[in-house]
NUPALUM-140358 format. One line per field, with one value per residue: residue number from 1; residue in one letter; x, y, z of N, C-alpha, C in turn. Coordinates in pm, whole numbers, plus 32768, in hexadecimal, padded with zeros to 4 digits. Layout:
N
k = (NUM ...)
r = (A ...)
nc1 = (X ...)
nc2 = (Y ...)
nc3 = (Z ...)
cac1 = (X ...)
cac2 = (Y ...)
cac3 = (Z ...)
cc1 = (X ...)
cc2 = (Y ...)
cc3 = (Z ...)
This chain:
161
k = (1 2 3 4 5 6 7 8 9 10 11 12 13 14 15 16 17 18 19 20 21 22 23 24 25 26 27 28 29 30 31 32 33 34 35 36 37 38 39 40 41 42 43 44 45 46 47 48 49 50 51 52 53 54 55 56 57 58 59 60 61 62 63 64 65 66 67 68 69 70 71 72 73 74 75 76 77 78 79 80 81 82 83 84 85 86 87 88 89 90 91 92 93 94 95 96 97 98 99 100 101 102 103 104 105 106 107 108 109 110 111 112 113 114 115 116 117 118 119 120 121 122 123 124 125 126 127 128 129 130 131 132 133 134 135 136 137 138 139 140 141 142 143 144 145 146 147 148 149 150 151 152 153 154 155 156 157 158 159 160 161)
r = (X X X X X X X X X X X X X X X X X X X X X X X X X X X X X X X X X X X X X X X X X X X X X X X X X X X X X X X X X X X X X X X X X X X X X X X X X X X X X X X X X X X X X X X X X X X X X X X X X X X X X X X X X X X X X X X X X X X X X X X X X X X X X X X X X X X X X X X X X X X X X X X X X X X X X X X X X X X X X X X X X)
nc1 = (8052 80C6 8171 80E3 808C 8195 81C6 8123 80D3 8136 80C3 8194 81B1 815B 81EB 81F8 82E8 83B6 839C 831C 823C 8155 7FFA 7F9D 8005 7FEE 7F1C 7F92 8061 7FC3 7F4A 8055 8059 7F80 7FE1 80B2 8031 7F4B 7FE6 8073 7F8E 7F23 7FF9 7FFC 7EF0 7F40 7F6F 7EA0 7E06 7D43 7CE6 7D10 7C65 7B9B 7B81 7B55 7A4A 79FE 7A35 7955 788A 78AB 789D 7775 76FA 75FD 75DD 7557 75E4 7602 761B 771D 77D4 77C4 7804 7907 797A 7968 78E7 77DA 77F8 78EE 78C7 7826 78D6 7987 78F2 788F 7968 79A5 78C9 7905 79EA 7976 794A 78B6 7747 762C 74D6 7359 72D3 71C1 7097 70E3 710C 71EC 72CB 73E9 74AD 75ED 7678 777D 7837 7887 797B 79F3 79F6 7A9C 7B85 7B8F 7BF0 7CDF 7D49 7D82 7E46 7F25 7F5C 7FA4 810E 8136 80E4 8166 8232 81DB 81F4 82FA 83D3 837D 836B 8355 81EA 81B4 8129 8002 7FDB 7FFC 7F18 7E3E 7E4F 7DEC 7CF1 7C74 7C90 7C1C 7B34 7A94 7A1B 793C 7896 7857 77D0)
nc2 = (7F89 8064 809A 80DA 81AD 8231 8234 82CE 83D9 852B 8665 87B7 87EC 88EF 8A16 8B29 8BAA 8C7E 8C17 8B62 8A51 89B9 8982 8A29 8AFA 8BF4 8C7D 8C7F 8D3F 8E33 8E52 8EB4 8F89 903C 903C 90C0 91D0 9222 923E 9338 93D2 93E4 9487 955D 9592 95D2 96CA 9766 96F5 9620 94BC 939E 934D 93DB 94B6 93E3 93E2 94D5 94D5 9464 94D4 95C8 9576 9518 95BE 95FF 94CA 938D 92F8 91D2 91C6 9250 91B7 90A5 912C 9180 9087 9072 8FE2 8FE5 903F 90C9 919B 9241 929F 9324 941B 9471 94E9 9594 9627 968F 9740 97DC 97C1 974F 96D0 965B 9623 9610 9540 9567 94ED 93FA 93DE 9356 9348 9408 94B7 9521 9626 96E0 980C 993E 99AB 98A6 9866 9958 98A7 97E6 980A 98A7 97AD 9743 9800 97F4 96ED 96E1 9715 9633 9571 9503 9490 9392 92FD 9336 92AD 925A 925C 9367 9389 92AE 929B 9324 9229 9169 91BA 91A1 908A 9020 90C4 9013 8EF6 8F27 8F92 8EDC 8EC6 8E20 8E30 8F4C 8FCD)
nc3 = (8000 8064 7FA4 7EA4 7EBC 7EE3 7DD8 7D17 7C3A 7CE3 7D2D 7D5C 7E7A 7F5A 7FC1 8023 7FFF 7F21 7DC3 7E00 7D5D 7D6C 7D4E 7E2F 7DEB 7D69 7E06 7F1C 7EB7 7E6B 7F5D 8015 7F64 7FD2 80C0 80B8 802C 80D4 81D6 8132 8135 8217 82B5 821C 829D 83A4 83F7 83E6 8494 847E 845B 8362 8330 8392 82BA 81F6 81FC 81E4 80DB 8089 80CA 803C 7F36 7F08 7FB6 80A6 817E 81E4 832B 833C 81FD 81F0 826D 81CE 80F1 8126 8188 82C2 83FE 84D2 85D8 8591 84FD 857F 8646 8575 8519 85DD 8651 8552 8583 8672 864E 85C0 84A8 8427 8431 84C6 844C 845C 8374 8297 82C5 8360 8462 8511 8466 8429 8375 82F7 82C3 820D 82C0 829A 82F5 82DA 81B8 81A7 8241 818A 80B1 80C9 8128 8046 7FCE 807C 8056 7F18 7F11 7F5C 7F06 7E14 7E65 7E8E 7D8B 7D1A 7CAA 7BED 7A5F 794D 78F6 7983 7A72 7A0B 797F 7A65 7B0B 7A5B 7A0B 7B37 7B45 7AB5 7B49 7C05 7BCC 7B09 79C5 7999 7A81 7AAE 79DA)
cac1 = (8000 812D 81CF 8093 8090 81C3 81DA 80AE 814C 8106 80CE 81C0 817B 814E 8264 81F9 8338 83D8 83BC 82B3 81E2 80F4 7F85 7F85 809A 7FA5 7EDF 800A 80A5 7F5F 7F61 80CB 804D 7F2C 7FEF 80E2 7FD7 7F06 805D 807C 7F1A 7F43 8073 7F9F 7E64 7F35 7F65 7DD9 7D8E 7CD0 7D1F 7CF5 7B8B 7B1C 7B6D 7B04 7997 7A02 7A23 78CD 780B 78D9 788A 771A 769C 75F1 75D4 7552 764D 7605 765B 7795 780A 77BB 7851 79AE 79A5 7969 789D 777C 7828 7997 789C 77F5 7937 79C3 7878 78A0 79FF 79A7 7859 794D 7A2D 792F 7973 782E 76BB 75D2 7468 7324 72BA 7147 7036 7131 7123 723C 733A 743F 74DB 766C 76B1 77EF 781C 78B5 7A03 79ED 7A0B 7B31 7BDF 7B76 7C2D 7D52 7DBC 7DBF 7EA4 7F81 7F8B 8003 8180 817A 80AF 81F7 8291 81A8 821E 8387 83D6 8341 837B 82CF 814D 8186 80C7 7FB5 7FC0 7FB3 7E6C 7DE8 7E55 7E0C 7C8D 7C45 7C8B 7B98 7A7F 7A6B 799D 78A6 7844 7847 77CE)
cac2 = (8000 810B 8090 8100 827A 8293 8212 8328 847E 8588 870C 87F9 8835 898F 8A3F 8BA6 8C01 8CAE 8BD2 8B12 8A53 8994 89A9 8A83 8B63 8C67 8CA6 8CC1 8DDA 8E87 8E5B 8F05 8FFC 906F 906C 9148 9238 9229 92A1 93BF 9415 93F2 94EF 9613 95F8 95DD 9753 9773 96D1 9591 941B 9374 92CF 9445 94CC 9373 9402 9568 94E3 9408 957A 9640 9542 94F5 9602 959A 943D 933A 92BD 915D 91BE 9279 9135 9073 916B 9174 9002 9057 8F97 9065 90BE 910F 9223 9270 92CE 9367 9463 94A6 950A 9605 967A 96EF 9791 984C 9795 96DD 96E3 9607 9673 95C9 9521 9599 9485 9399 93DB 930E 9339 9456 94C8 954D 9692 9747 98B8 99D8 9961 9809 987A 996A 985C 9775 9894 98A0 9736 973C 9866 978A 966A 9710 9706 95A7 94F4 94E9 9427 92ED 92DE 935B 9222 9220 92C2 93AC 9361 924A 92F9 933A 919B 9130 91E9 9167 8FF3 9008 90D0 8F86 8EAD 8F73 8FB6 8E69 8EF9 8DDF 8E54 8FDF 8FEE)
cac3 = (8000 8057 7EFD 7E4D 7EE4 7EA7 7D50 7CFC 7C51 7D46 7CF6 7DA1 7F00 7F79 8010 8042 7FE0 7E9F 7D8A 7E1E 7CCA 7DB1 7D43 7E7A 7DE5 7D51 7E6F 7F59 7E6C 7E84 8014 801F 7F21 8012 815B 809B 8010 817B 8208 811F 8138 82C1 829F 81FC 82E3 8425 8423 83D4 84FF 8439 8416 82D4 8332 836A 821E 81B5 81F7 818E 8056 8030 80BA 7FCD 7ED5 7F26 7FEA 815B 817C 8271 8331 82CD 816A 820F 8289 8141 8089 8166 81ED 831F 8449 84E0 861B 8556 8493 85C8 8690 851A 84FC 8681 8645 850C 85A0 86F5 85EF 8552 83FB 8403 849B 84AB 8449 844F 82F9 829D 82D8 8399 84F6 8545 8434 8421 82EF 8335 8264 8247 82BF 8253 832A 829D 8152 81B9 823C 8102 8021 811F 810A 7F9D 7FA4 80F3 8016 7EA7 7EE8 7FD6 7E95 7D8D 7E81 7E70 7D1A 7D10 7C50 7B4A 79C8 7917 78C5 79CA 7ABD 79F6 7970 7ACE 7B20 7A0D 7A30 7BA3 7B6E 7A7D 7B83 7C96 7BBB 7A90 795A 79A1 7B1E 7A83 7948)
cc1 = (8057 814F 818A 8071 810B 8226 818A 810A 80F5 8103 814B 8183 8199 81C6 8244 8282 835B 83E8 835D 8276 81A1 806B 7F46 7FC6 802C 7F51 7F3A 8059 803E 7F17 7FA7 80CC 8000 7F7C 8049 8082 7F9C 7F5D 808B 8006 7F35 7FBB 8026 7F32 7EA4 7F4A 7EFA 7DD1 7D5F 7D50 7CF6 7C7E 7B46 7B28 7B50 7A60 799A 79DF 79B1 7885 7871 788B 77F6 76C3 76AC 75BA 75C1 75E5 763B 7646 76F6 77DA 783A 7823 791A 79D6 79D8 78ED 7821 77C0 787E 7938 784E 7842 7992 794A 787B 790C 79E1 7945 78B1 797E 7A18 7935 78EA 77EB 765F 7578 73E7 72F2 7212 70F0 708B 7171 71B0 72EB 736F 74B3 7572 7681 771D 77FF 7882 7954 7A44 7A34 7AA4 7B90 7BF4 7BE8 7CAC 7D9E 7DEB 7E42 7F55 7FCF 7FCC 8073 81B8 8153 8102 824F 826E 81F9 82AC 83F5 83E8 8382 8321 824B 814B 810A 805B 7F73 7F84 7F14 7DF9 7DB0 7DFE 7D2C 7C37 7C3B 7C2E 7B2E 7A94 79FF 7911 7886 7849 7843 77D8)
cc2 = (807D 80F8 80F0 818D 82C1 827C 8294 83B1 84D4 85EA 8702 8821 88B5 8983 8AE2 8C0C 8C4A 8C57 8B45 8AF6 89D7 89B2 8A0D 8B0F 8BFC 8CA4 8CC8 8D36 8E4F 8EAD 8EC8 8F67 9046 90A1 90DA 91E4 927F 92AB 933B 941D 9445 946B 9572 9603 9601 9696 978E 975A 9649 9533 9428 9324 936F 9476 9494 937E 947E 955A 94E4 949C 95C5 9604 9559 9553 95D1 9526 9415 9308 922D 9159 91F1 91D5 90C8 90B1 917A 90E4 8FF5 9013 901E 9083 911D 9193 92A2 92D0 9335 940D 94AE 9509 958F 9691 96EA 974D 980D 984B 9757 96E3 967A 9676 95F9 959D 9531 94F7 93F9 93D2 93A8 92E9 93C9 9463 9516 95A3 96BE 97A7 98D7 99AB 98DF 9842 98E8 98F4 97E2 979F 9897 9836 9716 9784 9824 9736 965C 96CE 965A 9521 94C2 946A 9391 92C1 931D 9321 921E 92B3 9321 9374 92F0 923B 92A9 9292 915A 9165 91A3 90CC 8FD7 903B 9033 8F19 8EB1 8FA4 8F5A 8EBB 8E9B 8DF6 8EDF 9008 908C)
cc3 = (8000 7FD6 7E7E 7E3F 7EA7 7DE7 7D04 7CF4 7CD2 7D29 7D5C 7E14 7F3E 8001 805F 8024 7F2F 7E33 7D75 7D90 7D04 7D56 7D9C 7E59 7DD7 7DD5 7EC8 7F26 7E7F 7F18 801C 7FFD 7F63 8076 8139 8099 80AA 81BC 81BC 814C 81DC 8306 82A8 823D 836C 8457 8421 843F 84F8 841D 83A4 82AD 8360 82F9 81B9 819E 81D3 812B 801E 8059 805C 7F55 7EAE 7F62 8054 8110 81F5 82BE 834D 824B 819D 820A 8228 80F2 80C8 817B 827A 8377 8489 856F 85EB 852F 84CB 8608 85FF 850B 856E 8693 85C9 855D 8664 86B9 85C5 84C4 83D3 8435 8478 8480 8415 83AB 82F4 827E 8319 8431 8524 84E6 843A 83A7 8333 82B0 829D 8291 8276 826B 82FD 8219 8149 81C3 81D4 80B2 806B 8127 80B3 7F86 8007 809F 7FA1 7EC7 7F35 7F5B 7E28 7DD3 7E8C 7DD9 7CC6 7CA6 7BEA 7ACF 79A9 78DC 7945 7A17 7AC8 79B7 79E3 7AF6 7ACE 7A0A 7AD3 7BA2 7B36 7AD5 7BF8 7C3E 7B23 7A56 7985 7A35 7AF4 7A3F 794F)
């Protein structure tokens, strides 16, 4: 029975390291590529004030308008306290308010303010000269390849026509 396992080809087993060509490999590059990014992002809001799970909901009300915070959650991947204690955290701020949703007693819609949206416009401007260095690397047009390669892989034509 061992003879027969290990007679059987085997893929490459995941390494996490450089070079890695695992069936896991891609996903691990795109791990490494986040915790990098995270960390820049995490760079330009720590002088804001904000983590990277509140401007994670900056974005979806910049994006969206007010929103339940159910859909907040959905829309960040967060849990309903994480969005509870994230909403708690703007609305102290003064970045965010709740407000009741009309014919729903019991739901609460989370709009920006006025401050919110400063500091929305403020991390963008933080984050400019810290964003070249994710991609330091790379050639000319690369860049603009990876984005491309990388939105294909986070939004498939057939789930977004």
């Amino acid at each position: 029975m061992a003879a027969d396992a290990a007679d059987k080809p085997t893929a490459s087993r995941a390494t996490g390291r450089h070079g890695d060509t695992s069936p896991f490999a891609l996903g691990l590059l795109l791990r490494r590529a986040h915790w990098r990014a995270a960390a820049m992002a995490a760079e330009a809001l720590r002088p804001l004030g904000v983590e990277l799970r509140h401007f994670a909901v900056l974005i979806v009300l910049m994006d969206r308008g007010p929103t339940v915070q159910r859909d907040l959650a959905t829309a960040t991947g967060m849990d309903k306290a994480g969005i509870m204690r994230v909403v708690d955290d703007l609305e102290r701020g003064g970045l965010a308010e709740r407000k009741a949703v009309p014919g729903d007693r019991r739901a609460r819609a989370v709009e920006i303010t006025p401050a919110g949206i400063e500091l929305f416009d403020a991390a963008h401007v933080s984050a400019e000269p810290l964003a070249g260095r994710l991609v330091a690397e790379l050639g000319p047009g690369e860049p603009e390849k990876l984005m491309d390669l990388l939105t294909r892989v986070a939004y498939p034509a057939d789930e977004h026509p």
